[in-house]
N, C-alpha and C positions, 0 to 999 in steps of 0.2 A: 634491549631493556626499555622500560617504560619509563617516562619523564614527567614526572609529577610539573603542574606549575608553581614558580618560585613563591617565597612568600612575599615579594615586594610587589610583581601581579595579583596575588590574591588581596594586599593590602589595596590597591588601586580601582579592582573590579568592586572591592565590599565599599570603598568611598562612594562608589557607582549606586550603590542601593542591593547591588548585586554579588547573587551567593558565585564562589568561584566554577567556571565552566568544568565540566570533567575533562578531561586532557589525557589520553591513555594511546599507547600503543600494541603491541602484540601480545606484550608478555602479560598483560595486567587485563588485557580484555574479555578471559574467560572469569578473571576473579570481578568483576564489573558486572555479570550476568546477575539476575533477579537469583535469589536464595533458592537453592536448589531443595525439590521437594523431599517432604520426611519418607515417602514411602521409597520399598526397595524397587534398585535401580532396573529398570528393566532393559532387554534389546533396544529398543527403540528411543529410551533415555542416553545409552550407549554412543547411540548411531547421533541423535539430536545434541549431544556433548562435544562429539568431535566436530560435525557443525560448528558448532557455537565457540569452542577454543581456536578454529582455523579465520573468524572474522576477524579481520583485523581495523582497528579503530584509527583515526588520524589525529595527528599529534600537530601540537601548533604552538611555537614560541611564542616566551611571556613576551608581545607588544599588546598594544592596545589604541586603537585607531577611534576616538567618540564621533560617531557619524557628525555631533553639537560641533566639532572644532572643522567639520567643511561644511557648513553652512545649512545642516539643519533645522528644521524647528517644530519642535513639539506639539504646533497648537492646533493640529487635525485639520486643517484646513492648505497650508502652504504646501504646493508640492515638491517632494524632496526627492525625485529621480535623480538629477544630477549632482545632490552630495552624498547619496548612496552609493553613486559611482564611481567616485570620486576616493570617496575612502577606503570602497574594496581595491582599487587600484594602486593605492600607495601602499597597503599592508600587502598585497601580492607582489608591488614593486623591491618593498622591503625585505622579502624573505617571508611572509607570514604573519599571522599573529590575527586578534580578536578586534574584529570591528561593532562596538559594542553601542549598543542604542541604548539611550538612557528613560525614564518616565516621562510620558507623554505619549504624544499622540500625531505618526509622525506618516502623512500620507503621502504617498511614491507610486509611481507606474512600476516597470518591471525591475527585479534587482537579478542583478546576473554575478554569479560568485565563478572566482577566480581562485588555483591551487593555492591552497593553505592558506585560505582562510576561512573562518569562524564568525558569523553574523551570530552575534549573542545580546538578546533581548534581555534587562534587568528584569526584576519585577518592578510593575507599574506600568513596563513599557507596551506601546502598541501599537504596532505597523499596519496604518489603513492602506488596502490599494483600489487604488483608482478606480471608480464606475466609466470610464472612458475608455474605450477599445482601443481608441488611438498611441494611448499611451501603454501599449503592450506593441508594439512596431518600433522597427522591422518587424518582418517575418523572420522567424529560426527555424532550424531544420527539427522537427518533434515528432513524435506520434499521435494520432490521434483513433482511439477506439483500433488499437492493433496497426494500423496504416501510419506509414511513413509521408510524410509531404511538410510545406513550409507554410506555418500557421502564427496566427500570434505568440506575441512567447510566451510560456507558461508565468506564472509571478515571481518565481524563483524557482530561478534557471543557469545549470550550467549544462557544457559541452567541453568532454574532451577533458575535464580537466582530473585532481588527485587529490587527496585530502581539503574535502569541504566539510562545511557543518552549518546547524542552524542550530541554535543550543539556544538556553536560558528561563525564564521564568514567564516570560513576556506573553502577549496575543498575534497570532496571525491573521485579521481580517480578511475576508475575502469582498463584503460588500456586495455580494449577490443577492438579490432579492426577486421581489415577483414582478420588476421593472427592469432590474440592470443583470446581464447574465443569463438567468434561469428560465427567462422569456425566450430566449431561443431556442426551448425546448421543440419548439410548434413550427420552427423554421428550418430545421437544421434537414432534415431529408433530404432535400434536392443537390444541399453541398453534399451532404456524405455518400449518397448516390452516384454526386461527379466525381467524388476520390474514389471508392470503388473500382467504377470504370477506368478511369487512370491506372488503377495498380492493376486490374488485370489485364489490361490494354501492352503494360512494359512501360510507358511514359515514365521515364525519367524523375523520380523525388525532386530535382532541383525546378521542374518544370510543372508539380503541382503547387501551386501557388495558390491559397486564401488568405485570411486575414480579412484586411478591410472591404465590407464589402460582401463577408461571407457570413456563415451564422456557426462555425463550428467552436466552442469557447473553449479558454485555453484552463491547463490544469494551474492549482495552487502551485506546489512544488513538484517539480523536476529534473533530476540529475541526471543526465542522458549520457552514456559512455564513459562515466566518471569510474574512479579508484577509491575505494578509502571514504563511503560516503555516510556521515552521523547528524539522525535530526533525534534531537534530546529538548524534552522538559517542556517544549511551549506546546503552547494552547493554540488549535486551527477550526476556525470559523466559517461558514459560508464564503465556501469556494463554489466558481460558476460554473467545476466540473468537476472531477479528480482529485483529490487533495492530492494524497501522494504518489504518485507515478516515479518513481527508481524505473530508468531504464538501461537496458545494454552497462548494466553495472557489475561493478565485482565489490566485495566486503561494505555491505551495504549493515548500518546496524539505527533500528528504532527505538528509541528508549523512551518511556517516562510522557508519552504525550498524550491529549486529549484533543479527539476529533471532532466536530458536530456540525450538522449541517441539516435542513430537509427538504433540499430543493431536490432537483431530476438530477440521476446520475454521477451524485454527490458520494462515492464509493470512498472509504476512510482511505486503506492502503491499497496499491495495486502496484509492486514490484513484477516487474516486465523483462521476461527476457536476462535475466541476472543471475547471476551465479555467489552465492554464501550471503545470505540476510539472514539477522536474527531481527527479529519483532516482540518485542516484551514493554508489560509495564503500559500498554495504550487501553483508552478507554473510546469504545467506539458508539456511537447516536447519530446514524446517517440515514439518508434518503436514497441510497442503493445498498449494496452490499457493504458490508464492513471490512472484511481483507479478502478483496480477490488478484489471486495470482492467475497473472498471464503472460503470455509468449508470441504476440502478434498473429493476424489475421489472416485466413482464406491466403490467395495469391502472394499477396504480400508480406505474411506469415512464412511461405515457402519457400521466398526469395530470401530474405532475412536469414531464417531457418537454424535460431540460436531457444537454447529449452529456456528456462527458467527452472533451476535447480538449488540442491541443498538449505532448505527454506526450515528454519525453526522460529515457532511463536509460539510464546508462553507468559504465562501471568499475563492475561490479558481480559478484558471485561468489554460484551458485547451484549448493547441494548438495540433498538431499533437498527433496520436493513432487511436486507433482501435474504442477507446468507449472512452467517458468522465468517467459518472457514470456506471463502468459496474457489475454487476454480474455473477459470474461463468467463466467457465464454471464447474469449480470444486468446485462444491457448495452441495453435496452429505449428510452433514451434516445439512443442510438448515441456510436461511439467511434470517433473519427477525427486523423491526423496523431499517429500512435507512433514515436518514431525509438528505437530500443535498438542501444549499440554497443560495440564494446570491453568484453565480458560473458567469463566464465569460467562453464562449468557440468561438474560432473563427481559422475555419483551414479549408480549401479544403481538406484538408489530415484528417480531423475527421470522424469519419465512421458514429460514431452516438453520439447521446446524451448522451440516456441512453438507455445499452443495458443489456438484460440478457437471459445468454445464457444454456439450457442446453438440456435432452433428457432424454429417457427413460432408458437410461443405468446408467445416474446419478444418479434420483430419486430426492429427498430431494425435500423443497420447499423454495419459497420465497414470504413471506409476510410482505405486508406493506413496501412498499418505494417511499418515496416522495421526488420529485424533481422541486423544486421551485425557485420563484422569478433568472430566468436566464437572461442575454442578450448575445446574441449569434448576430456577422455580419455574419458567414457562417459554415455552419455542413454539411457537405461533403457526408452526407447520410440522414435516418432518426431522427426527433428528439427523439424517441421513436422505438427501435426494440429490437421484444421480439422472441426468435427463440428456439422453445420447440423439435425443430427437428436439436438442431447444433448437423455439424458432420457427419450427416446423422447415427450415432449410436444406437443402439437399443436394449432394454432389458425388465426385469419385472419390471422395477418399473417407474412407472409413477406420474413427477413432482408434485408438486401441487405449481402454479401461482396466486396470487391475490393481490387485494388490493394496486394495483399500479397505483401513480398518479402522474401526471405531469403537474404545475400549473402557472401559472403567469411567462410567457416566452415572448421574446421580441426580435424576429428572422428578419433581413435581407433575407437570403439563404436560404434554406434547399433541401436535395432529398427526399422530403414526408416529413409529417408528424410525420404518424406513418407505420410500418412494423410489423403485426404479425403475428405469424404462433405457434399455440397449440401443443401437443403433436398429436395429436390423437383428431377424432369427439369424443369421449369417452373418451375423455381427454384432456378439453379443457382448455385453460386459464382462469382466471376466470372475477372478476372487474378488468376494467381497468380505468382510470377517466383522462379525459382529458379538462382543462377547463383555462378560461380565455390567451390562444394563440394566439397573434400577428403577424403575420408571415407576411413579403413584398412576397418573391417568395417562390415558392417550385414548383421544377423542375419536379420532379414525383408526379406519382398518389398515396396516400392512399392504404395500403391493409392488410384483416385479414381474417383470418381464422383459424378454431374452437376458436373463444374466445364467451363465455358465458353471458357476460355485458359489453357491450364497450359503457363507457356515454360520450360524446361530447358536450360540453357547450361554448361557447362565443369564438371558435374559428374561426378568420378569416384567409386568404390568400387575401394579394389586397386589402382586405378589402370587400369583401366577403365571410361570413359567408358558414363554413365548416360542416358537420355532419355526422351523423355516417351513 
């Protein structure tokens, strides 16, 4: 059973400024999902339901921890690492419960969350972090760009642990800008070139070592191995890489947030390697992709060698990026069973729909992902690009692509349709299913090559009927 929280926490949290957190376990997490659409249910709503009733939410006794009562202070200036860690500690020492930041403006190095608990931001509230690299050290065990090794720690960060959250109404700063952060766009090669070599070398994760010293920057949040993982309702700002990276996660659930960012490689969502997320309810304005799922890299990818599966997103709103729904390119694990539905995308600056990206150096595959019931005023590219040759990289193992559909779409704009490009004649995409598309303009031509089954059904441009 689900356990609401009591009324004499919600009277405590509403003293706070703050409306009370959601608080839900299994039984109540399917009735928690965004309003189920009015049209009839299809397969694939079917398949994205049972998804969505099997995540399961974590649940956290009424306490409440005010970061103000260990020695915070609000006035954006004082740094508050150690009463952030202070009071995730005693609420985790306690049994659990809601470590709640109150209005202000309350700057911290890394916050590292412990099982069950709940960092719930009021409204007003707003968590600056540090433009100081030092204040993300130690090194933690993370990923980076698919690659495992020991980097600075993400901003919020855990490992290992089971019923975490980041809930409330509040801001998550990230403080990157064209000085602190997003400047090491222009340095980072030579690290990432040394991890590489590392991973396919077999060097040991505990013996890739950067951090201070290096230029590879850490993501916003990250739940790395975790159970039971919910970020609900705040707002995420310039982050120096990644906003959200879920990794090696199980019942991972997004609810109700706003991403934005325009720095390099500022990607909204990127659950990694995880098995059952729901994503709903997010509004995305990024400077890469806006949700890309992945499953780890080339070598390192193979070692790993966990998919990223069971993935529902819906009621979602996507402006600027690289790709709305995308996949990969560090999908080396493979990434299978995507339902995305009921989406809003509309940006001259959107590249594509839904893209996925990888090559023969990746490998892995992707099956089954279905993106439906959209309305899109303009996509900036295609609605549909699938590029089995990004990168231009190349190796032994070649992708395996199919069973991707894209359905009941309702376009103003577009540059084409669809865009695809197979690995290889001998290595071609495979079903692609394309049906029911309304489309007013589409500025370029259609194009594919090596794909294997490209079905074309009841799409118009103008109102002129399209085909394969």
């Amino acid at each position: 059973m689900s356990r609401e929280i009591d009324r004499r926490t919600m009277l405590r949290l509403g003293a706070l400024g703050a409306a009370a957190p959601v608080v839900l376990g299994r039984a109540s997490a399917a009735g928690a999902s965004a309003t189920p659409p009015a049209a009839p249910r299809t397969p694939a709503d079917l398949a994205a339901d049972r998804i969505v009733a099997s995540v399961r939410r974590p649940w956290f006794p009424p306490r409440v921890f005010r970061v103000t009562d260990f020695g915070a202070v609000g006035d954006g200036t004082t740094k508050n690492t150690a009463a952030f860690a202070a009071a995730i500690a005693a609420c985790h020492r306690s049994g659990g419960g809601h470590v709640v930041v109150p209005a202000g403006s309350f700057l911290t190095g890394a916050i590292h969350l412990l099982s069950n608990v709940d960092l719930h931001l009021t409204p007003g509230a707003t968590i600056l972090f540090s433009q100081d690299p030092d204040d993300y050290l130690p090194v933690v065990f993370t990923r980076w760009q698919g690659i495992e090794l020991m980097n600075y720690s993400p901003f919020i960060y855990c490992y290992g642990q089971r019923n975490v959250a980041v809930t409330g109404l509040g801001t998550l700063n990230g403080q990157a800008d064209a000085n602190h952060w997003w400047n090491w766009k222009s340095l980072e090669n030579n690290d990432f070139s040394t991890l590489e070599a590392m991973a396919d070398s077999g060097v040991p994760v505990p013996q890739r070592v950067f951090g201070s010293g290096h230029f590879l920057p850490p993501q916003m949040i990250q739940p790395f191995a975790s159970d039971r993982v919910l970020l609900q309702g705040v707002t995420v700002i310039n982050s120096p890489f990644w906003h959200l990276n879920p990794n090696l996660c199980s019942n991972v659930t997004v609810d109700g947030l706003t991403i934005s960012s325009a720095g390099p490689n500022t990607d909204g969502c990127d659950p990694e390697s995880c098995d059952g997320v729901v994503v709903q309810n997010v509004t995305y304005d990024t400077g890469d992709d806006c949700m890309a799922i992945k499953a780890g890299r080339d070598s390192d990818g193979r070692r790993v060698n966990v998919p990223c599966q069971n993935v529902v997103v819906q009621n979602c709103t996507f402006a600027n990026g690289h790709g709305g729904i995308t996949i990969g390119s560090e999908m080396t694990g493979g990434v299978r069973n995507v339902y995305a539905r009921d989406l809003t995308m509309n940006s001259a600056n959107l590249q594509a729909g839904h893209r996925i990206k990888t090559n023969t150096l990746r490998g892995g595959y992707v099956l089954n992902t279905n993106v439906y019931r959209v309305k899109a005023g303009t996509v900036g590219g295609p609605l549909l690009l699938i590029q089995g040759n990004y990168g231009g990289q190349t190796g032994a193992y070649p992708p395996d692509i199919t069973g991707i559909t894209l359905a009941d779409w309702r376009v103003d704009t577009c540059e084409g349709v669809w865009s695809i490009v197979g690995a290889s004649a001998s290595d071609p995409v495979g079903t692609v299913t394309l049906e029911d598309l309304t489309i007013t303009t589409s500025t370029k031509a259609n194009s594919a090559e090596f794909v294997s089954d490209l079905v074309v059904r009841d799409v118009t441009v103008g109102g002129a009927p399209v085909t394969a």
